[in-house]
C-alpha distance (Angstrom), angle and dihedral (degrees) to the residues before:
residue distance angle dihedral
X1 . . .
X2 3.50 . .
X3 4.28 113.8 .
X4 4.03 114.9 -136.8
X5 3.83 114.0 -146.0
X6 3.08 84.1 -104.4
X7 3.51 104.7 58.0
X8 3.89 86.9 45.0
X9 3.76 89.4 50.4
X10 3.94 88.1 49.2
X11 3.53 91.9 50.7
X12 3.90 95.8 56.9
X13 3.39 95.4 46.2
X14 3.67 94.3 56.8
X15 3.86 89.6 54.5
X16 3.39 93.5 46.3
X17 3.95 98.0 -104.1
X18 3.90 123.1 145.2
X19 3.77 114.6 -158.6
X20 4.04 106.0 -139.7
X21 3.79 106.0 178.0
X22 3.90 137.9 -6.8
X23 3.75 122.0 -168.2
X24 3.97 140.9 154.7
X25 3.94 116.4 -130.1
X26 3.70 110.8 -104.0
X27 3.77 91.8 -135.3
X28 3.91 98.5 41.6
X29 3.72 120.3 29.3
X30 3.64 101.5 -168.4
X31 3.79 82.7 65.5
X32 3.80 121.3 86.7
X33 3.65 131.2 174.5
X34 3.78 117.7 -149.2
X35 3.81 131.0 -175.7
X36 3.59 126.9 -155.4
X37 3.57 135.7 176.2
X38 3.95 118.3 -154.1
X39 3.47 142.7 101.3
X40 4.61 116.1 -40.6
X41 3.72 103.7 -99.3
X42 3.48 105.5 27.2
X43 3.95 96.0 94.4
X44 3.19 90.7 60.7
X45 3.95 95.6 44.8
X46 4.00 86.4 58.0
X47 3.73 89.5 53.3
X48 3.54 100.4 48.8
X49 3.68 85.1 45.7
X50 3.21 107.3 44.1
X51 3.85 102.8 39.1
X52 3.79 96.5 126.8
X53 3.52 94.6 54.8
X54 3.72 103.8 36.5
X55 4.34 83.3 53.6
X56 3.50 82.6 49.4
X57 3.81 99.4 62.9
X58 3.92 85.9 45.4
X59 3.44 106.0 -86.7
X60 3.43 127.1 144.7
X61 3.79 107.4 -144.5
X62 3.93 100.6 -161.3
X63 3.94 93.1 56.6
X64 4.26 84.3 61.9
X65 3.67 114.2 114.4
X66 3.69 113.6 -165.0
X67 3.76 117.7 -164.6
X68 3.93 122.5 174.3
X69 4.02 126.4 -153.9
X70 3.49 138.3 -157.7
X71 3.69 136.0 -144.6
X72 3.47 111.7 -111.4
């Protein structure tokens, strides 16, 4: 099943995720850099839940680095 931006931008909302930027490296483009705001763990809760559907739109799940931050 392929996701819609919309359906992706659905499912964040509903988990309390805020997308903040998006963007392809300029020297790679199979890399992307996305930045989320929303509660630690839930990242990687839409990943494992959503593998099917994120492989789906081309993604390949084991090239995803998840990092969390802090406000200081």
């Amino acid at each position: 099943m392929l996701a819609s931006s919309d359906a992706v931008a659905k499912m964040n909302a509903a988990v309390g995720v805020n997308s903040l930027f998006r963007g392809v490296s300029k020297d790679d483009p199979t890399k992307v850099c996305a930045v989320q705001q929303g509660p630690v763990g839930v990242a990687q809760k839409i990943f494992e839940d959503n593998k099917d559907m994120i492989r789906g739109a081309g993604h390949v799940i084991e090239s995803t680095v998840i990092s969390s931050y802090l406000d200081a």
